[in-house]
N, C-alpha and C positions, 0 to 999 in steps of 0.2 A: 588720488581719489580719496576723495574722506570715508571715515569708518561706517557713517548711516550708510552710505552709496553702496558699501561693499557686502553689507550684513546678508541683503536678500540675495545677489549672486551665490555667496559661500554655503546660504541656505540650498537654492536649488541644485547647486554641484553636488551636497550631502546628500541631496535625496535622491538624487538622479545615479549615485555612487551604492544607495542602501536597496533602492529596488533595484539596480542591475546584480548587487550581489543577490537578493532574494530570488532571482530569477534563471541563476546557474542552472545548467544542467547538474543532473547527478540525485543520488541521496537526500532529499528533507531534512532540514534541520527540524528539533523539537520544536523550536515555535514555531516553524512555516507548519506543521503537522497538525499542532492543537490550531493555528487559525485557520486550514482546509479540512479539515477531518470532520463530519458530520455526527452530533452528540447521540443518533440513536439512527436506527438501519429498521430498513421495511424486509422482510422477506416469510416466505411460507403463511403468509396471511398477520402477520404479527409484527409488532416494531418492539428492537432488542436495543437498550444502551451498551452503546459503543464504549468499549475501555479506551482509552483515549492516550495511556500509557502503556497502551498493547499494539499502537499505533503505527505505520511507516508509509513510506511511498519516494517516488522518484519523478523526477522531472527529465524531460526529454528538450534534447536541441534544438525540437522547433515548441518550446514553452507548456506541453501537454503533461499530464500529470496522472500518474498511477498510483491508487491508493489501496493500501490493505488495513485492517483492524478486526483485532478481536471484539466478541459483542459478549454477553449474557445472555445464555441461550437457556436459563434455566426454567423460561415460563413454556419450551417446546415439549413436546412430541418427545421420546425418548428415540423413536426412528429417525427421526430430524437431528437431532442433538448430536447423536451417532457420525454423522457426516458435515455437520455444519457449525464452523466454530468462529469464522469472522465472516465479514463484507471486501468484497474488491471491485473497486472502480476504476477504470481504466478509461481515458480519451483516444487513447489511441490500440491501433492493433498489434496485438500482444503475440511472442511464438512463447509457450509457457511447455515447457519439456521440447515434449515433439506437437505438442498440440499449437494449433492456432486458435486466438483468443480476439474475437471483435470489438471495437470502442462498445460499452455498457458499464453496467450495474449486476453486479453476482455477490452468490455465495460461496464462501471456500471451505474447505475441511481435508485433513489431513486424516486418512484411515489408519487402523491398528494394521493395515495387511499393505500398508509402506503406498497405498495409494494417495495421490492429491489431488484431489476431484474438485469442479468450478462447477456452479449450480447455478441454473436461474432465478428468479423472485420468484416462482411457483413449486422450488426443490427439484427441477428438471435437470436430471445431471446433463451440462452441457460438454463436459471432457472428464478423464480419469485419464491422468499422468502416472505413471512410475515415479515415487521421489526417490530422492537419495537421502542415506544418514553419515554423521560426521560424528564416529565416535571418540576422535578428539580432540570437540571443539571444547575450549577451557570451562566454558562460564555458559550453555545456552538458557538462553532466556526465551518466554512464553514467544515472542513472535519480533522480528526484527525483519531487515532490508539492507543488504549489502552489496556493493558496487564492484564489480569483479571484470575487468576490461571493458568488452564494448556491451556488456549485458549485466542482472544482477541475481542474486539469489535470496529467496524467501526463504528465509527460515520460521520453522515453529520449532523449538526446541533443538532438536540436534536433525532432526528432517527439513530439507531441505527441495526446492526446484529451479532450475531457471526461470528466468522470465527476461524476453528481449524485446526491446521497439522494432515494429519494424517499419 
């Protein structure tokens, strides 16, 4: 077969190779994240930019996707603020601790008294989880996403919760 002929096959194997990897289950890579991560969140009557490097989420085995991000909550309510520190989007239903979590759009915040509370668009707390902390995680960082068997953990700093598809 000559070279012209073969160019556009090898093309479409590449791409048909890049979005299957793009489509794994598991963890968000940094670029799948900035290109699904939405640059600013509506909640409590107010739209907050999204840090975007405070960003994570996860992909599920039938292609749905759960996303978390910290925001700039600095034009809030100091009540609000108290309890609301990123956005979480989920397509699918979530068990988050012991709580169940339906496909939506929420707020999330981690309390000083070890709570992890999911809020509605209105600051309607829709759960308050018990978290857990991990006082010897090496390096925690403002907010990450980690895959831990058939489930993953949210971290904000050294606090942490589950979260599972179900």
């Amino acid at each position: 077969m000559h070279l012209s002929r073969r160019l556009p096959v090898v093309f479409v194997l590449l791409c048909s190779a890049i979005a299957y990897a793009q489509s794994k289950p598991g963890v968000l890579a940094a670029d799948e994240v900035k290109r699904v991560t939405p640059s600013s969140y509506f909640f409590a009557g107010q739209s907050a930019p999204v840090q975007i490097r405070n960003s994570s989420g996860f992909r599920t085995a039938d292609n749905k996707l759960v996303l978390v991000g910290l925001v700039d909550t600095s034009g809030y309510a100091a009540d609000v603020q108290q309890k609301y520190q990123g956005f979480f989007i989920t397509e699918v239903k979530l068990k988050v601790g012991d709580a169940d979590i339906a496909p939506g759009q929420y707020g999330f915040g981690f309390s000083k008294d070890g709570k992890f509370m999911v809020l509605d668009a209105g600051a309607n707390e829709v759960a308050s989880i018990s978290s857990n902390r991990d006082d010897k995680l090496a390096r925690p960082v403002p907010l990450k996403m980690m895959a831990d068997g058939d489930l993953y953990k949210l971290y904000a700093g050294r606090n942490w919760v589950t979260v599972k598809p179900q």
